[in-house]
Biotite code that builds the C-alpha atoms (Angstrom):
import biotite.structure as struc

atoms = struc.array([
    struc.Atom([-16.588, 3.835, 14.119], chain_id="A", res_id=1, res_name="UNK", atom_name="CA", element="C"),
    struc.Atom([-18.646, 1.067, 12.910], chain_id="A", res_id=2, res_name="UNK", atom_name="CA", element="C"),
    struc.Atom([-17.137, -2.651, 12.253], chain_id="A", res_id=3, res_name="UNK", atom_name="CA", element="C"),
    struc.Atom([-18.189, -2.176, 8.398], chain_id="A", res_id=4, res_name="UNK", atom_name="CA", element="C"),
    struc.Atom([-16.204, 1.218, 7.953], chain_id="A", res_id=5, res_name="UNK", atom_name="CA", element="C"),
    struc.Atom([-13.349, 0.069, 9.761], chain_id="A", res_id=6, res_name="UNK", atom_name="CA", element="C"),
    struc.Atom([-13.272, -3.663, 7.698], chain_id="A", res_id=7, res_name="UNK", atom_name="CA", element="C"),
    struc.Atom([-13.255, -1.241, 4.262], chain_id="A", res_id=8, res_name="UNK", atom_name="CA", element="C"),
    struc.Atom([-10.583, 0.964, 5.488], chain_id="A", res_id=9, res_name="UNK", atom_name="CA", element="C"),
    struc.Atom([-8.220, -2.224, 6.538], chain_id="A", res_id=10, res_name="UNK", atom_name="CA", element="C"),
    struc.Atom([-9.393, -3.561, 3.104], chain_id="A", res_id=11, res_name="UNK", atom_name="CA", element="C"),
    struc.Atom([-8.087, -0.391, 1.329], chain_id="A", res_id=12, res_name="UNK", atom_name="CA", element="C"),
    struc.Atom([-4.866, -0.808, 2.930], chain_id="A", res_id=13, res_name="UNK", atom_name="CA", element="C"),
    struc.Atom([-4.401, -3.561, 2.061], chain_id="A", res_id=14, res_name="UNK", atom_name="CA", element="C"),
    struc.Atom([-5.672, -3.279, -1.378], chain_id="A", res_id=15, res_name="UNK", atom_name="CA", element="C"),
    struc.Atom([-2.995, -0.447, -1.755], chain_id="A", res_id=16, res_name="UNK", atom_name="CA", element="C"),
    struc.Atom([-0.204, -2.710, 0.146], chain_id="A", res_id=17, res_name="UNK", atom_name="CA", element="C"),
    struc.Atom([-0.869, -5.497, -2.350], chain_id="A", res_id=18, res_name="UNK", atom_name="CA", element="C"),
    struc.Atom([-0.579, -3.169, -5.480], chain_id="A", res_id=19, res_name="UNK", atom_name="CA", element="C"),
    struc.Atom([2.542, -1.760, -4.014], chain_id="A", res_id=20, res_name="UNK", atom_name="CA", element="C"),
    struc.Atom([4.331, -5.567, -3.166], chain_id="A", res_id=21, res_name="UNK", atom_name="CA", element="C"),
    struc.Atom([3.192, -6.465, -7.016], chain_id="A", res_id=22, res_name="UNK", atom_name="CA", element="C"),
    struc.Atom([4.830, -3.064, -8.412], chain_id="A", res_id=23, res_name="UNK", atom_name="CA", element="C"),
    struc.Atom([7.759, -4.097, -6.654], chain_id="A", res_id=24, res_name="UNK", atom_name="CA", element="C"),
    struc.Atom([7.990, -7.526, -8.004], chain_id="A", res_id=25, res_name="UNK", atom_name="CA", element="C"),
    struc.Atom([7.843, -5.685, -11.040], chain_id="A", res_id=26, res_name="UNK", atom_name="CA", element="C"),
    struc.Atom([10.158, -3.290, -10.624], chain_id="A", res_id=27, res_name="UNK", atom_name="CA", element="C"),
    struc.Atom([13.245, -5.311, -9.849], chain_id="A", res_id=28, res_name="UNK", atom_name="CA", element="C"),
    struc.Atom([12.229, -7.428, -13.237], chain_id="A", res_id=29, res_name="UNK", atom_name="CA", element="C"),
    struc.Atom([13.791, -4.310, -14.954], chain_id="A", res_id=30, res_name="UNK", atom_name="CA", element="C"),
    struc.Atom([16.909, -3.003, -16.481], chain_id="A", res_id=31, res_name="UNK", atom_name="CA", element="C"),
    struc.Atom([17.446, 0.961, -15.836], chain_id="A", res_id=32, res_name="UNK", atom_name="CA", element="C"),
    struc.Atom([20.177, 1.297, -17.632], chain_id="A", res_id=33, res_name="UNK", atom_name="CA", element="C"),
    struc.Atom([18.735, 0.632, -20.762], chain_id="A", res_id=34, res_name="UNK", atom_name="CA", element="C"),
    struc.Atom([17.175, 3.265, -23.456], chain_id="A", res_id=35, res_name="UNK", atom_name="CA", element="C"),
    struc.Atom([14.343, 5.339, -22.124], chain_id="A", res_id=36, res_name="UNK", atom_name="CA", element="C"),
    struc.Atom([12.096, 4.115, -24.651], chain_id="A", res_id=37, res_name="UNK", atom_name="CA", element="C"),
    struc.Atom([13.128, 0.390, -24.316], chain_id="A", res_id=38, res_name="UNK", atom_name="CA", element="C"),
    struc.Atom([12.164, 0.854, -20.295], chain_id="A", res_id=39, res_name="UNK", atom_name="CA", element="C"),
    struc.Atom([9.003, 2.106, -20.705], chain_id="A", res_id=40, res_name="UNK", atom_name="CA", element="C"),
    struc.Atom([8.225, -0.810, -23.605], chain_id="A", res_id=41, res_name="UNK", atom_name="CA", element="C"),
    struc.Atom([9.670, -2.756, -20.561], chain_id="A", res_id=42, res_name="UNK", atom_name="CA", element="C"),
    struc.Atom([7.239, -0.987, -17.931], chain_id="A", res_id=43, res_name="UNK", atom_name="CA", element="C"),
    struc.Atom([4.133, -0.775, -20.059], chain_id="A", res_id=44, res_name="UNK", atom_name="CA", element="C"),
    struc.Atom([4.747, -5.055, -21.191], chain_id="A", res_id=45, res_name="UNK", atom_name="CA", element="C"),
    struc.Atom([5.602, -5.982, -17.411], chain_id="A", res_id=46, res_name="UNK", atom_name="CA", element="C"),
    struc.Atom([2.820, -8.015, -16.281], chain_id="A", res_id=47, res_name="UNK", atom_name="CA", element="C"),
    struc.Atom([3.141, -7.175, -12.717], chain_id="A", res_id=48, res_name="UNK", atom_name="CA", element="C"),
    struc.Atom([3.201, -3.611, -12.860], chain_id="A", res_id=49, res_name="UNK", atom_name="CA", element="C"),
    struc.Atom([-0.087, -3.605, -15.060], chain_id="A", res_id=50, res_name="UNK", atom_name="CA", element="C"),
    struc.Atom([-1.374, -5.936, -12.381], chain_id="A", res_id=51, res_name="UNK", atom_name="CA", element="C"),
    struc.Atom([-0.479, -3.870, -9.878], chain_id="A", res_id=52, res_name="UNK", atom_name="CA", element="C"),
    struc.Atom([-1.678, -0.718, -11.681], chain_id="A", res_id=53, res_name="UNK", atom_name="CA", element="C"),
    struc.Atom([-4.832, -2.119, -11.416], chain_id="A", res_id=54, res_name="UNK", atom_name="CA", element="C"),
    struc.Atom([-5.119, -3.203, -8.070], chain_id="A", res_id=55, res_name="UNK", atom_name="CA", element="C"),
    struc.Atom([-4.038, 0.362, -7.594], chain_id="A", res_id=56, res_name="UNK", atom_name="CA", element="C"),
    struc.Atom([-7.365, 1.618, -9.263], chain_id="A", res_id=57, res_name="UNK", atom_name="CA", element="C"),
    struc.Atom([-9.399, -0.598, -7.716], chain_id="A", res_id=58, res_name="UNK", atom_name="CA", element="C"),
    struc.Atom([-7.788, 0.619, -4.112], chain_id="A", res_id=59, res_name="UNK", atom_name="CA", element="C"),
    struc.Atom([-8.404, 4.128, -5.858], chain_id="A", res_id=60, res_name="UNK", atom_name="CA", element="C"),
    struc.Atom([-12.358, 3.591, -6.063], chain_id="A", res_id=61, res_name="UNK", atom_name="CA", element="C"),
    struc.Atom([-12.776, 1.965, -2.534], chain_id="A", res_id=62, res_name="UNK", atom_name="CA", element="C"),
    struc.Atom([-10.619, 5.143, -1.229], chain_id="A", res_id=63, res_name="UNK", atom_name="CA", element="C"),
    struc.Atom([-13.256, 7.792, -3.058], chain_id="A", res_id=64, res_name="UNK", atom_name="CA", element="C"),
    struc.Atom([-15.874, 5.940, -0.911], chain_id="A", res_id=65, res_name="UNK", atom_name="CA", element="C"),
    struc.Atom([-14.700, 5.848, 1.687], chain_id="A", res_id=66, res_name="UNK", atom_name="CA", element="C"),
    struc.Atom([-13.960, 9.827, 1.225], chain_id="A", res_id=67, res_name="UNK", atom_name="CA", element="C"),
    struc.Atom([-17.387, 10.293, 0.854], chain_id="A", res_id=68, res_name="UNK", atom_name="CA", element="C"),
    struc.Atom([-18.493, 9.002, 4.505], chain_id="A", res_id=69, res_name="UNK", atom_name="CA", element="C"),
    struc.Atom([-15.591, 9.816, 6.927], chain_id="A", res_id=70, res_name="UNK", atom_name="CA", element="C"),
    struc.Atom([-13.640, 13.284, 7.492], chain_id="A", res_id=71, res_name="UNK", atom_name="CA", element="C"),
    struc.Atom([-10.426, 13.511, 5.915], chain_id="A", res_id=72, res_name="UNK", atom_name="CA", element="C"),
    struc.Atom([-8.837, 14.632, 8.976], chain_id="A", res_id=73, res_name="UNK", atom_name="CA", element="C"),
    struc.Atom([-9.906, 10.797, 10.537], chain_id="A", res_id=74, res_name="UNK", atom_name="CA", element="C"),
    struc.Atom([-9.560, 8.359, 7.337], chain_id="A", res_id=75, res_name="UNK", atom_name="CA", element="C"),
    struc.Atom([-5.819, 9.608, 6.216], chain_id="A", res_id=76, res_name="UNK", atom_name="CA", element="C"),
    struc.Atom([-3.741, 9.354, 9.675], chain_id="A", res_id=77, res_name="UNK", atom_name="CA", element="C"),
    struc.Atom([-6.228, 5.457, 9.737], chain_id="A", res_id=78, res_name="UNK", atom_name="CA", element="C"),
    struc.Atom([-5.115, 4.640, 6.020], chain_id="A", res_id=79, res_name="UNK", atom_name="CA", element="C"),
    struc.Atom([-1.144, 4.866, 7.489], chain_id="A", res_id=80, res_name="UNK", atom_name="CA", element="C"),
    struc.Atom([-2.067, 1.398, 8.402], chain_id="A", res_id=81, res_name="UNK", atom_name="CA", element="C"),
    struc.Atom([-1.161, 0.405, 4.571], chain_id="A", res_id=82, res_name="UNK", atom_name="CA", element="C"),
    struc.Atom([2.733, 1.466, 5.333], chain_id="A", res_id=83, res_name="UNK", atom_name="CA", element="C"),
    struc.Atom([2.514, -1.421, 8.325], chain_id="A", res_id=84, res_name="UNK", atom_name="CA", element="C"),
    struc.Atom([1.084, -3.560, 5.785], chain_id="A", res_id=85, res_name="UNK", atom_name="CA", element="C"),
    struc.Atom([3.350, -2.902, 3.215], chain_id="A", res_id=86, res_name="UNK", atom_name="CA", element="C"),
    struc.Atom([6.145, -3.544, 5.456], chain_id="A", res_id=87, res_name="UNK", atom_name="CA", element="C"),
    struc.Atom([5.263, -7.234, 6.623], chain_id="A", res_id=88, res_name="UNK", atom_name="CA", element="C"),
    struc.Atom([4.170, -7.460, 2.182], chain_id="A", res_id=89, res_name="UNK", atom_name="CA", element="C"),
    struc.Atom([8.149, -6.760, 1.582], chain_id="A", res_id=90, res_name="UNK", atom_name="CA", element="C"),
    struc.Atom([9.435, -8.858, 4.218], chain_id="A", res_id=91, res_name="UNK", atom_name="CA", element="C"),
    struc.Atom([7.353, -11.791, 3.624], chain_id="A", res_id=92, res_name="UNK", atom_name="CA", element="C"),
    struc.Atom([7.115, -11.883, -0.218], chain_id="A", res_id=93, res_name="UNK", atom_name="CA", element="C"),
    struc.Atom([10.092, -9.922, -0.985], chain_id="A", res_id=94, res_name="UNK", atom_name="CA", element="C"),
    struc.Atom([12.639, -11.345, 1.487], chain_id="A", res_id=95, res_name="UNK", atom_name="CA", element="C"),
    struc.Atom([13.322, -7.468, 2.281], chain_id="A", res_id=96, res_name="UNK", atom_name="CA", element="C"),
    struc.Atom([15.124, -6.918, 5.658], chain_id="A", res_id=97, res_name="UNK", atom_name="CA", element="C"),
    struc.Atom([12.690, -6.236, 8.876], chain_id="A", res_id=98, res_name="UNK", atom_name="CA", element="C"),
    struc.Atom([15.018, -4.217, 11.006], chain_id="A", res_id=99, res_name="UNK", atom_name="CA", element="C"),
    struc.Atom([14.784, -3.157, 14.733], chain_id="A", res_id=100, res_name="UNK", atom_name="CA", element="C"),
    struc.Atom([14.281, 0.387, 14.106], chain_id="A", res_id=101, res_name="UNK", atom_name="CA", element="C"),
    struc.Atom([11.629, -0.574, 11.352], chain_id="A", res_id=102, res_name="UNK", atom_name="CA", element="C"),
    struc.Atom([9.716, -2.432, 13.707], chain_id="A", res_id=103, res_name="UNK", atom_name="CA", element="C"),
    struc.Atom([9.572, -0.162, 16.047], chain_id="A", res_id=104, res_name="UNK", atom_name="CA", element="C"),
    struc.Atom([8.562, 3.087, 13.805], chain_id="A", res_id=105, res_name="UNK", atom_name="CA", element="C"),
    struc.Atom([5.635, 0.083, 12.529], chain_id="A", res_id=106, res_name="UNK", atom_name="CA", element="C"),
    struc.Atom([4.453, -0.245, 16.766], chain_id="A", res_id=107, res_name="UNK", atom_name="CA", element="C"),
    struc.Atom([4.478, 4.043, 16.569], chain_id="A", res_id=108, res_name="UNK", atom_name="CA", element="C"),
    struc.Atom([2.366, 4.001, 13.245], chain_id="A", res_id=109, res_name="UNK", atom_name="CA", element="C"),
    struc.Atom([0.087, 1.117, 14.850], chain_id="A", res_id=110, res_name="UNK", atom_name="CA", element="C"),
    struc.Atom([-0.444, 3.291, 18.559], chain_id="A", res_id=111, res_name="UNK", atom_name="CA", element="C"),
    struc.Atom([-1.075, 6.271, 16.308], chain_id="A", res_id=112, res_name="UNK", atom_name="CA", element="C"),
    struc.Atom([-3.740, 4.526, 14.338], chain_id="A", res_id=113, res_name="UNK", atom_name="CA", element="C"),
    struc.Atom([-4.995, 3.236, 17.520], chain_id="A", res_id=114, res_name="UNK", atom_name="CA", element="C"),
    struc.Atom([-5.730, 7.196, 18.616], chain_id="A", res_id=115, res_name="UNK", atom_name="CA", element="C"),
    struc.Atom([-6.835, 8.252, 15.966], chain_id="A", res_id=116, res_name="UNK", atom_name="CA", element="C"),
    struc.Atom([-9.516, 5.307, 15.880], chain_id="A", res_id=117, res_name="UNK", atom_name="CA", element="C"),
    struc.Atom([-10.484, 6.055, 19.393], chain_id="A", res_id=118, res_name="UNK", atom_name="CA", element="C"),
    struc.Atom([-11.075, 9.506, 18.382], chain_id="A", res_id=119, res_name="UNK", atom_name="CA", element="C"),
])
């Protein structure tokens, strides 16, 4: 794998990660026990989710490239790397708990990335 392909990959994860932390942010901004049509006024006005339904399409485009020059089979199991990201995005920004047993299932996601990439 060249160094380009595998800086765009990392950059889609964490393109997707970033869109997911913002959501999040979001998210917790809202009531859900209020009327259905009040929460998705609330939804569709929240600033972060439109934020991060954007950074979501942009993560979209660079993940249709990067379709189009690498086998499914090889880019998928690689783009798990976005879950590790995502996890250190919630515990730093979102003061969400890091547990033992979540660290650990992040070091099996990272040595499966790593075997796929030698692949």
């Amino acid at each position: 794998m060249k160094y380009l392909d595998f800086c765009l990959i990392l950059l889609q994860a964490i393109i997707n990660s970033l869109a997911q932390v913002v959501m999040k942010k979001g998210v917790n901004m809202l009531d859900f026990k209020q009327p259905l049509l009040l929460l998705c006024f609330s939804v569709a006005t929240n600033l972060y989710i439109i934020c991060g339904v954007f950074i979501f399409v942009l993560a979209l485009f660079l993940w249709l490239y990067l379709l189009s020059q690498h086998d499914l089979s090889f880019l998928y199991p690689i783009s798990s790397l976005a879950f590790v990201i995502t996890a250190f995005g919630g515990w730093f920004f979102l003061a969400e708990n890091m547990s033992f047993f979540r660290i650990a299932g992040i070091f099996l996601i990272l040595m499966g990335v790593l075997c796929i990439a030698k692949s």
